[in-house]
MDAnalysis code that builds the backbone (N, CA, C; Angstrom):
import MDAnalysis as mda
import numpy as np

u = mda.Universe.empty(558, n_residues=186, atom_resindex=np.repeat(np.arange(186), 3), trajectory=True)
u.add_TopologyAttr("name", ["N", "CA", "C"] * 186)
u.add_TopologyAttr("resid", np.arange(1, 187))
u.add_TopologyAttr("resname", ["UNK", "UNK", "UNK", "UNK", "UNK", "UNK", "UNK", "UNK", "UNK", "UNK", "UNK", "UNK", "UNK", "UNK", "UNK", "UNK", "UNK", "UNK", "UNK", "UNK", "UNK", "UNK", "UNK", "UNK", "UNK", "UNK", "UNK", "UNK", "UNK", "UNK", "UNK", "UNK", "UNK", "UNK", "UNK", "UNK", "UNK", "UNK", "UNK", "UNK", "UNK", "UNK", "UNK", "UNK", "UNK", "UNK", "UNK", "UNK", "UNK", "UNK", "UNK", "UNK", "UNK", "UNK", "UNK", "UNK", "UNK", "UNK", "UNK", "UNK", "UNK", "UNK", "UNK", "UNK", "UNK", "UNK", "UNK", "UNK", "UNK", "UNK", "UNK", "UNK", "UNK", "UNK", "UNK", "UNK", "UNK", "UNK", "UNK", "UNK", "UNK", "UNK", "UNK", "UNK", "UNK", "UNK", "UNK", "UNK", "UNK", "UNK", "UNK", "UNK", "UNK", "UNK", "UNK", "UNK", "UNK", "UNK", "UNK", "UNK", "UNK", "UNK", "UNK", "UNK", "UNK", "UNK", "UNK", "UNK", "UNK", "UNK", "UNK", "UNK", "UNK", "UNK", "UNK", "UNK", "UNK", "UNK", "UNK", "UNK", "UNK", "UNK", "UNK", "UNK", "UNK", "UNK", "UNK", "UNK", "UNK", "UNK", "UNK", "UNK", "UNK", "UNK", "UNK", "UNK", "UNK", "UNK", "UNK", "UNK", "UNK", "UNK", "UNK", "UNK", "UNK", "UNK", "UNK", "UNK", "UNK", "UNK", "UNK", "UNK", "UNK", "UNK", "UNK", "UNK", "UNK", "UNK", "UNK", "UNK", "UNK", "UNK", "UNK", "UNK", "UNK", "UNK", "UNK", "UNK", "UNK", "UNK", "UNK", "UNK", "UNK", "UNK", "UNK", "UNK", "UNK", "UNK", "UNK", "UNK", "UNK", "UNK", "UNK", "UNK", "UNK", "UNK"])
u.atoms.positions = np.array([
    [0.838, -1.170, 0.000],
    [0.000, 0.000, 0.000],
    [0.889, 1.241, 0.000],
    [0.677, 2.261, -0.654],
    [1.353, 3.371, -0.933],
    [0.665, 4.289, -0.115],
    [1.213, 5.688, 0.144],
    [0.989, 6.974, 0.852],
    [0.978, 7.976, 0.003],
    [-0.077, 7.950, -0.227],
    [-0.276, 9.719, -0.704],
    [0.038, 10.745, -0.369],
    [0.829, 11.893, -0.196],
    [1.267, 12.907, 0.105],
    [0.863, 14.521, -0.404],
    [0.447, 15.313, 0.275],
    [0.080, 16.544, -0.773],
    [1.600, 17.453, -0.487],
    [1.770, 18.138, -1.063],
    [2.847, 19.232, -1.041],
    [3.320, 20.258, 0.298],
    [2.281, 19.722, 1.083],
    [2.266, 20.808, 2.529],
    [3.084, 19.645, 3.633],
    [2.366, 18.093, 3.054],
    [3.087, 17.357, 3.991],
    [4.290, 16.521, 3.816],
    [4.773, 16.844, 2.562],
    [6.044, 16.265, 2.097],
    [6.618, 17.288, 2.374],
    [6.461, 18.747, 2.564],
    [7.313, 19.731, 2.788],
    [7.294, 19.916, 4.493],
    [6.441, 18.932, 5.266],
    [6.302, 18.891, 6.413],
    [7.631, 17.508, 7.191],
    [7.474, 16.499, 6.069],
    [7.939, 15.768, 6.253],
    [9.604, 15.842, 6.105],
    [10.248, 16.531, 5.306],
    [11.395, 16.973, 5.112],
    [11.979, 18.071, 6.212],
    [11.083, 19.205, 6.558],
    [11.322, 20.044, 7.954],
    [11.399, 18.754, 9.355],
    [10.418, 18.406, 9.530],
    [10.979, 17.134, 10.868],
    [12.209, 16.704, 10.899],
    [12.218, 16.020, 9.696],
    [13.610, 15.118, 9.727],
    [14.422, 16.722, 10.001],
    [14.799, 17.203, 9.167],
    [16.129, 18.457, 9.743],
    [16.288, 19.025, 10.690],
    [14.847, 18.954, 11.708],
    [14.636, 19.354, 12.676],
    [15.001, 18.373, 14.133],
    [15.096, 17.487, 13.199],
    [15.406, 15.897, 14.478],
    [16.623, 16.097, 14.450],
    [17.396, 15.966, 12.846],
    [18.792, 15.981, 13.094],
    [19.600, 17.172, 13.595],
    [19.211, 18.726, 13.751],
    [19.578, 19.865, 14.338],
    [19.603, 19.376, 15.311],
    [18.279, 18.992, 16.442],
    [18.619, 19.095, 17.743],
    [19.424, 18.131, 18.834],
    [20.177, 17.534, 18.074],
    [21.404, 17.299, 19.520],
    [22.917, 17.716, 18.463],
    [22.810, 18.390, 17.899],
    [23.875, 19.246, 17.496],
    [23.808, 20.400, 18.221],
    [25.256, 21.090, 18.133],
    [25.387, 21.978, 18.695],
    [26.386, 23.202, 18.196],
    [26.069, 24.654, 18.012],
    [26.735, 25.375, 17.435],
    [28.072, 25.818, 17.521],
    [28.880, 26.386, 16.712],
    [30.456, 26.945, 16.884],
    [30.712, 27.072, 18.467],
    [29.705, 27.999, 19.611],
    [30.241, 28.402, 20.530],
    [29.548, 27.183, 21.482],
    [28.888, 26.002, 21.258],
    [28.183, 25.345, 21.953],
    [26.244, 25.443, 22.256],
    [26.459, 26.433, 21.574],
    [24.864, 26.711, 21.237],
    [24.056, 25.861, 20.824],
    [22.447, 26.032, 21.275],
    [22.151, 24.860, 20.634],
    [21.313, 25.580, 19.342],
    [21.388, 24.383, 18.433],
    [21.007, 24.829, 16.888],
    [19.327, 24.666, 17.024],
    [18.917, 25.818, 16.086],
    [17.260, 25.651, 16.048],
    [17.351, 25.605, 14.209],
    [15.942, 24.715, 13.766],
    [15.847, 24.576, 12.614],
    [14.659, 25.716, 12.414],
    [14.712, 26.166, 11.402],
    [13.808, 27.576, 10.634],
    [13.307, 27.202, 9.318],
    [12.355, 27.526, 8.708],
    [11.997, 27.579, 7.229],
    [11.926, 28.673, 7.040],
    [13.363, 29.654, 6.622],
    [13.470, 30.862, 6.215],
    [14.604, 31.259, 5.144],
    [14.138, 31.603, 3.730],
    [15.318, 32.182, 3.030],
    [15.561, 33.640, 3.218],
    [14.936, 34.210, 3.779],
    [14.577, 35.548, 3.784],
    [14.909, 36.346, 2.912],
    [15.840, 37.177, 2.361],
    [15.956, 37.326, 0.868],
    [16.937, 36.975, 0.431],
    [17.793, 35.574, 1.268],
    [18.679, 35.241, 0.282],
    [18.034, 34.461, -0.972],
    [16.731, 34.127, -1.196],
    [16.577, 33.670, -2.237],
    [16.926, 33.880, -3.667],
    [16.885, 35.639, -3.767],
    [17.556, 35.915, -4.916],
    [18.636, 35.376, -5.366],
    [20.093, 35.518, -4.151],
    [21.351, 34.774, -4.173],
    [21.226, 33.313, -4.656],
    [20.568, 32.726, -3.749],
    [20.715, 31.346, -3.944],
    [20.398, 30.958, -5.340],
    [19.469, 31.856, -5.991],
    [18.707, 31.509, -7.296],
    [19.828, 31.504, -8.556],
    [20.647, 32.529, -8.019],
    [21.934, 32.675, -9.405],
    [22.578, 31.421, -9.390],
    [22.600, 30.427, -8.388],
    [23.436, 28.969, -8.559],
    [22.769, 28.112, -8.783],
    [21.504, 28.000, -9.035],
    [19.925, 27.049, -9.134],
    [19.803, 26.843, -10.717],
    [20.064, 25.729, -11.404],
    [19.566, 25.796, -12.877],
    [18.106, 25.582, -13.002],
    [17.865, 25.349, -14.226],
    [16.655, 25.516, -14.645],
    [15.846, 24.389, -13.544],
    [14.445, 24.850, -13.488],
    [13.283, 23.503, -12.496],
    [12.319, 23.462, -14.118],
    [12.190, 21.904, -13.368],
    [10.803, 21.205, -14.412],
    [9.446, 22.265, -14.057],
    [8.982, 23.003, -13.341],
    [8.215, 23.786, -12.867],
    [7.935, 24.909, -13.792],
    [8.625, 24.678, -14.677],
    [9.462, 26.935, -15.612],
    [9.878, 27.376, -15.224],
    [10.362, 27.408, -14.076],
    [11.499, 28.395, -13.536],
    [12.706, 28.351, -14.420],
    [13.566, 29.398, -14.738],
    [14.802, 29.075, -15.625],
    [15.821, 29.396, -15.012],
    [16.947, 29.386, -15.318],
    [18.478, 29.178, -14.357],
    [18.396, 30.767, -14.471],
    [18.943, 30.603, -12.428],
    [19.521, 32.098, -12.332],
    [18.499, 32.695, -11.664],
    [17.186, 32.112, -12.154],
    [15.916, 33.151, -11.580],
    [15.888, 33.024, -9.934],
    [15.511, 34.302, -9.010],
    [15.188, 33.730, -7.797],
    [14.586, 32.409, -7.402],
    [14.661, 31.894, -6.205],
    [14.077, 30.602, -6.005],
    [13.007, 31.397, -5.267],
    [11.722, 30.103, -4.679],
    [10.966, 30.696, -3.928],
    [11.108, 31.590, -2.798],
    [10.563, 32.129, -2.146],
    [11.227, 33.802, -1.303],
    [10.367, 33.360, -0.023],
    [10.968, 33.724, 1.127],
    [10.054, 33.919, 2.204],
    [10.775, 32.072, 2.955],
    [10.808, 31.472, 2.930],
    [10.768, 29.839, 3.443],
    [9.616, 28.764, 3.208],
    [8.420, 29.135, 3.530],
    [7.247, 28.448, 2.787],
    [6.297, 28.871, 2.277],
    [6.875, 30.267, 1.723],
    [5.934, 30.734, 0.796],
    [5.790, 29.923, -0.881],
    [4.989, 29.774, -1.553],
    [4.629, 29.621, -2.847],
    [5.787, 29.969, -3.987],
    [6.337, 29.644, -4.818],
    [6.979, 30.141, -5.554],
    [6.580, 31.119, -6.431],
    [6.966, 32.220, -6.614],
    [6.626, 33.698, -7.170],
    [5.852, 33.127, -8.168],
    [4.373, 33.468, -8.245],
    [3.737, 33.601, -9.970],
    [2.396, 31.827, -9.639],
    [3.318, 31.046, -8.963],
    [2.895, 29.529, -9.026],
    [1.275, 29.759, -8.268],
    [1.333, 30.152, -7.204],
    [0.142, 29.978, -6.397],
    [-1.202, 30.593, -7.215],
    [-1.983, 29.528, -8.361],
    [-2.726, 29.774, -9.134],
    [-4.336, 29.331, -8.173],
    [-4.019, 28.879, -7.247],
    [-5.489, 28.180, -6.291],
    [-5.721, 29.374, -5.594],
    [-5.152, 30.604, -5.272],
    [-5.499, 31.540, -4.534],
    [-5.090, 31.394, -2.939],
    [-5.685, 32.202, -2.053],
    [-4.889, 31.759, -0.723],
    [-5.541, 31.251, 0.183],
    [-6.216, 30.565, 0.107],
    [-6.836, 29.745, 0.729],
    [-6.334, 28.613, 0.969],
    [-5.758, 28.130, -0.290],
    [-5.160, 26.460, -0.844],
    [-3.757, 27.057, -0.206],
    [-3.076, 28.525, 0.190],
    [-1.718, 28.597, 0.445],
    [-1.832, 28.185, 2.085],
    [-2.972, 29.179, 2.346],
    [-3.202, 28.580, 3.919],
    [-3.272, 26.928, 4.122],
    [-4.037, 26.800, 3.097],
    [-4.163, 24.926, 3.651],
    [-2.842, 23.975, 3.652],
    [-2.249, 24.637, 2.592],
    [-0.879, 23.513, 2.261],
    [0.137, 24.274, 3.647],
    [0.170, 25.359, 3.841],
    [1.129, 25.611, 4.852],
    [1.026, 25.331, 6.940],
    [-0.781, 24.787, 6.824],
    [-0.750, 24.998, 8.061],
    [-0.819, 23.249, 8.456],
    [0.072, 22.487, 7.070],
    [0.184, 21.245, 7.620],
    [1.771, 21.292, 7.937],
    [1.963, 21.889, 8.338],
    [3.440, 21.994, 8.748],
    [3.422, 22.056, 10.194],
    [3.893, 21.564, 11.004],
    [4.401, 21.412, 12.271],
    [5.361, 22.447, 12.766],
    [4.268, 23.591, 12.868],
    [5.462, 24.662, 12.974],
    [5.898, 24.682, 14.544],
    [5.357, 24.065, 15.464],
    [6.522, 24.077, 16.612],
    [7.251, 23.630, 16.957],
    [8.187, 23.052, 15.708],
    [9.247, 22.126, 15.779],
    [9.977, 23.041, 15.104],
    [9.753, 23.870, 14.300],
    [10.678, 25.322, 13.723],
    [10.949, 26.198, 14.417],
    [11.555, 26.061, 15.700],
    [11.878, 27.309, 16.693],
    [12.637, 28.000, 16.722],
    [13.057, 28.524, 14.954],
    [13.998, 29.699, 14.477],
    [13.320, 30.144, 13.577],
    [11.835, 29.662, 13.597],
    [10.405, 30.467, 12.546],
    [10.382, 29.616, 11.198],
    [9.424, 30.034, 10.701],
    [8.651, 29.824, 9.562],
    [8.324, 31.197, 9.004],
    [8.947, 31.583, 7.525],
    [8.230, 32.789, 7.028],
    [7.238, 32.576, 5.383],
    [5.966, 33.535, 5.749],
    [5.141, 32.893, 4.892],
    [5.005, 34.349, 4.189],
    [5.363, 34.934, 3.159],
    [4.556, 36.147, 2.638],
    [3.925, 35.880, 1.554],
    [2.975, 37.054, 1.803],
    [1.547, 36.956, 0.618],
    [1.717, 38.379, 0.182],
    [1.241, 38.646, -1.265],
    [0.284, 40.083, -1.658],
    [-1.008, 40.115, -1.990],
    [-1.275, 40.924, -1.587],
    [-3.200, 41.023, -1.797],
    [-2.818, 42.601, -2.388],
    [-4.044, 42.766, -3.384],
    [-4.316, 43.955, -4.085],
    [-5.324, 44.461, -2.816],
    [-5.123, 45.939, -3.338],
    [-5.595, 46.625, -2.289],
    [-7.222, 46.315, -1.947],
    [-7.815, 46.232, -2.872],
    [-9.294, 45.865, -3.307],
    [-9.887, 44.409, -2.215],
    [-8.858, 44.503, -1.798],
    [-9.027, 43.287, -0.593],
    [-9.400, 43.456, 0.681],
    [-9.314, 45.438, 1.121],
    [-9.773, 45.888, 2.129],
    [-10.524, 46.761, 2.076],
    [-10.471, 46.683, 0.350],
    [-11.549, 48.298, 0.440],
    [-12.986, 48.475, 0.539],
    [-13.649, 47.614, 1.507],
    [-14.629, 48.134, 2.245],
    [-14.953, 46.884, 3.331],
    [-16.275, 47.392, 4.447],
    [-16.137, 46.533, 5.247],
    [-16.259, 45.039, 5.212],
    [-17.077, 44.701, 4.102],
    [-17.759, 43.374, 3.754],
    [-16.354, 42.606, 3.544],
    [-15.333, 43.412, 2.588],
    [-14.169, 42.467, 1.853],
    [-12.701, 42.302, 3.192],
    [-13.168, 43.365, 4.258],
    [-12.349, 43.013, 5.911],
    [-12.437, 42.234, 6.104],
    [-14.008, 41.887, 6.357],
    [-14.519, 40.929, 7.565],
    [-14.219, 39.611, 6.418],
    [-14.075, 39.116, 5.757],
    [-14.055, 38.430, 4.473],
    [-12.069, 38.018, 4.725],
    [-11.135, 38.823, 4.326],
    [-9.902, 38.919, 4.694],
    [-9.613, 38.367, 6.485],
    [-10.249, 38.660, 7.046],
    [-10.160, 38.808, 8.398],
    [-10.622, 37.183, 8.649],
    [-11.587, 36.831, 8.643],
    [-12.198, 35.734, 8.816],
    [-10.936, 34.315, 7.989],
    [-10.510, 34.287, 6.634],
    [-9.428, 33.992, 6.200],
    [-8.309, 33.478, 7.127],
    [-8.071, 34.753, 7.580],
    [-6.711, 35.115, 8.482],
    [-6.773, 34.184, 9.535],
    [-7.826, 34.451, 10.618],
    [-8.171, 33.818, 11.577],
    [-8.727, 32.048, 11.323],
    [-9.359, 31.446, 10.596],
    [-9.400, 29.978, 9.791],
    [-7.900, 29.707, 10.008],
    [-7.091, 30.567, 9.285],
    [-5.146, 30.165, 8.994],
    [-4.792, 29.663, 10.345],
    [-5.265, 30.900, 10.834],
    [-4.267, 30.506, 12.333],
    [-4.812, 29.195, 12.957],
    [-6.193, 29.445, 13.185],
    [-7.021, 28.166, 14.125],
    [-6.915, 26.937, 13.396],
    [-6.463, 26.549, 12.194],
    [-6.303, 25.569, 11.726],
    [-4.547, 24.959, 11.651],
    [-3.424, 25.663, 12.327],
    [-2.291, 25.046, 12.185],
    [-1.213, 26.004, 11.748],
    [-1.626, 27.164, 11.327],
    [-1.240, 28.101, 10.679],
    [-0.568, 28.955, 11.585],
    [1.083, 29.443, 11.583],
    [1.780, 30.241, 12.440],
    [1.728, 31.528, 12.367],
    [2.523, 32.231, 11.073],
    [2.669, 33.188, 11.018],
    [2.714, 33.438, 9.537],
    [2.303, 35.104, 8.938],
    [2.209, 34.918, 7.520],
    [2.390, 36.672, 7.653],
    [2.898, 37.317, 6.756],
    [3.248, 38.922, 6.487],
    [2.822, 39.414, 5.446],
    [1.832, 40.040, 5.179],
    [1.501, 40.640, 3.858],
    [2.056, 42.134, 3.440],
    [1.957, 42.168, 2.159],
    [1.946, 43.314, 1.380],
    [0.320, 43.792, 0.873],
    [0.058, 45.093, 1.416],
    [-1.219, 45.221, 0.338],
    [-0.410, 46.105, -0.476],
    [-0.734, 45.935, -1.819],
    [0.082, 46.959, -2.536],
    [-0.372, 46.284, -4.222],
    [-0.763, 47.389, -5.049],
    [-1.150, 46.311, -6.325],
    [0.147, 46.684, -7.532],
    [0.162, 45.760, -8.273],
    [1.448, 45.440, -8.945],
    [1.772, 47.150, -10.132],
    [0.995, 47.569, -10.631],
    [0.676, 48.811, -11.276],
    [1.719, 49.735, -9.910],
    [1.363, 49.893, -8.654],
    [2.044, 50.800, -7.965],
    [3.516, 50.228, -7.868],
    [4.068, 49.302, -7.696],
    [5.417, 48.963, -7.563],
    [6.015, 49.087, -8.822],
    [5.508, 49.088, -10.189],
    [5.928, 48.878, -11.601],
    [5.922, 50.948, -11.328],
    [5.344, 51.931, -11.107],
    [5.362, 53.095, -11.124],
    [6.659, 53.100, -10.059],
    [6.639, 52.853, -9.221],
    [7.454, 53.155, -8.201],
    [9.260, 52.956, -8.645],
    [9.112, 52.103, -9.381],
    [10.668, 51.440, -9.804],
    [10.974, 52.461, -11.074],
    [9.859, 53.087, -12.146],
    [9.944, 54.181, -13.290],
    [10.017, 55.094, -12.383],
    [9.260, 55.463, -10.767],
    [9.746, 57.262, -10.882],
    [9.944, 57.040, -9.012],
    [11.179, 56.177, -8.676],
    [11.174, 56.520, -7.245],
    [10.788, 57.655, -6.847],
    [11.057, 58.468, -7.093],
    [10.808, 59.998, -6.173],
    [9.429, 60.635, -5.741],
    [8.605, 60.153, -6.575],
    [7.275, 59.916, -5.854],
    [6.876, 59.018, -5.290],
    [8.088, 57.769, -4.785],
    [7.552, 57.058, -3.715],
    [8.228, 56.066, -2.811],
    [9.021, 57.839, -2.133],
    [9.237, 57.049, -0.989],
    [9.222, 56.649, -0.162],
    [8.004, 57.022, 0.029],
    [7.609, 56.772, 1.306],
    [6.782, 55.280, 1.453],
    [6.850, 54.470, 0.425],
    [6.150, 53.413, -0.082],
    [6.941, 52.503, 0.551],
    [6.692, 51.856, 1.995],
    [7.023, 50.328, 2.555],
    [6.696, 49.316, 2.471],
    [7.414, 48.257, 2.169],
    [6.991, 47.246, 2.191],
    [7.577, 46.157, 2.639],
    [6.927, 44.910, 3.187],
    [7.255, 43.801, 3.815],
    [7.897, 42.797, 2.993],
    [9.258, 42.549, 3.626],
    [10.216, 41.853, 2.251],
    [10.504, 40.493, 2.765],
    [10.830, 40.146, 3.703],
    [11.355, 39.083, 4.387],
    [11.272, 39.035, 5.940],
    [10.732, 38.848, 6.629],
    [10.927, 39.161, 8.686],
    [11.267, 41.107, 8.650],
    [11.177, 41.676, 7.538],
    [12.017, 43.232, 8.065],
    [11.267, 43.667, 6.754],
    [10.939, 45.283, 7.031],
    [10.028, 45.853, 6.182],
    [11.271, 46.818, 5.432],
    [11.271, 47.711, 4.666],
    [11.808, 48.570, 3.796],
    [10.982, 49.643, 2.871],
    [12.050, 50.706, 2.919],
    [11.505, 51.455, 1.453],
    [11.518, 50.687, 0.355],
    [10.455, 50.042, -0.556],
    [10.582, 49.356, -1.760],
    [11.351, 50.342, -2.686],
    [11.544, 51.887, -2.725],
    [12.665, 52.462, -3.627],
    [14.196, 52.326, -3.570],
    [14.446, 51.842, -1.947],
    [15.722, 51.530, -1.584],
    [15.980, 50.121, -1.624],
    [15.409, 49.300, -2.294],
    [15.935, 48.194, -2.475],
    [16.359, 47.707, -3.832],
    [17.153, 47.184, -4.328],
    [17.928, 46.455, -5.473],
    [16.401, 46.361, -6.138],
    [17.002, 46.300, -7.505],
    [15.737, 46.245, -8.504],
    [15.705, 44.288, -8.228],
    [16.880, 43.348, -8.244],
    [16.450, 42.107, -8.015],
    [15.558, 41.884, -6.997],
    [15.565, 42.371, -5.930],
    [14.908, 42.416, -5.003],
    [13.398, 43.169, -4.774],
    [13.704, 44.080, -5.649],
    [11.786, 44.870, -5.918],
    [11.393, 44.127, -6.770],
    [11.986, 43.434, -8.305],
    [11.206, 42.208, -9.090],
    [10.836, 41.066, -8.108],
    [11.428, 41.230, -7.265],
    [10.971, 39.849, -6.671],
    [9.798, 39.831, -5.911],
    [9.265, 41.164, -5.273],
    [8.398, 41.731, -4.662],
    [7.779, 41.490, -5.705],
    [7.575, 42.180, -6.484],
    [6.529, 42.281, -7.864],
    [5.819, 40.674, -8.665],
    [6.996, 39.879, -8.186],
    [6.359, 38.805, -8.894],
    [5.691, 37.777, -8.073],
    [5.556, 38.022, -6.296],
    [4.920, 37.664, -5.573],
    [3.271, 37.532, -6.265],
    [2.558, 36.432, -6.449],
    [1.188, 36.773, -7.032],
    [0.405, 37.113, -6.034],
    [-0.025, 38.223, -6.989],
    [-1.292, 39.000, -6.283],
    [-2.733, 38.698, -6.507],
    [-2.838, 38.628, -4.933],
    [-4.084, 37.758, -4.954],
    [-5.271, 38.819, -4.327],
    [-6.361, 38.078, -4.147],
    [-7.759, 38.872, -3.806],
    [-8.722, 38.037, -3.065],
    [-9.296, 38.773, -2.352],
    [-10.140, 37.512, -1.159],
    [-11.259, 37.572, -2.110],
])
């Protein structure tokens, strides 16, 4: 008899094991090691040594961003299916975090019905297994303006990895990468 696996728990199943073998290791100064699901933005880096994936991704391109976030563009089920695949993860065995980022177009808060709608979402995530997750509201039209005329916007922050930023002060690899986060809508 075989085991079926969906993508949340084979990616669950691979965090345990690294997480078993971290903990009776111990760091340079005797520390003890915690396991994390976080690239935070080294993903860009890592992506220049990554050849091509059967997926379309092509060599060089960032890899997925965040630790268990979706790969930029892929998450075509919307976020619902991101919540479901991520809150089969055993995140209290990651006690150096889990980072999950999302973008939602702004149209996702703009009025009360589409809050309580977002909100309700949010709260399902958590009560179902779900740790922690960082959004951007911001729609792709404003970051594509922002990168043609920084100077009208700098005051424009955004959530990149565990740490927020001016999206004008960051590397254009690093604002495409923002940008190609898919933007989604409740």
């Amino acid at each position: 008899m075989s085991v079926r696996l969906s993508g949340g728990r084979i990616v669950n199943e691979v965090l345990m094991h690294g997480a078993k073998i971290l903990t009776g290791m111990k760091g340079a100064c005797g520390t003890k090691i915690n396991c994390a699901a976080a690239a935070v933005t080294a993903n860009v880096i890592f992506g220049y040594n990554v050849g091509a994936l059967p997926d379309g991704r092509k060599a060089g391109e960032p890899i997925s961003e965040g630790g268990i976030s979706p790969h930029q563009g892929r998450n075509i089920s919307g976020p619902v299916a991101t919540y479901r695949s991520v809150s089969k993860i055993d995140h209290t065995q990651l006690t150096n975090g889990s980072v999950l980022n999302m973008r939602f177009s702004p149209n996702t808060l703009k009025d009360l019905e589409s809050m309580r709608k977002f909100s309700s979402m949010l709260r399902t995530f958590l009560e179902t297994g779900g740790f922690f997750v960082q959004f951007n509201i911001v729609d792709t039209d404003t970051l594509r303006a922002a990168q043609r005329e920084p100077e009208k916007y700098r005051d424009l922050l955004v959530r990149v990895a565990t740490y927020s930023a001016y999206f004008v002060e960051l590397g254009e690899n690093l604002q495409n990468d923002i940008i190609n986060r898919m933007e989604m809508e409740v």
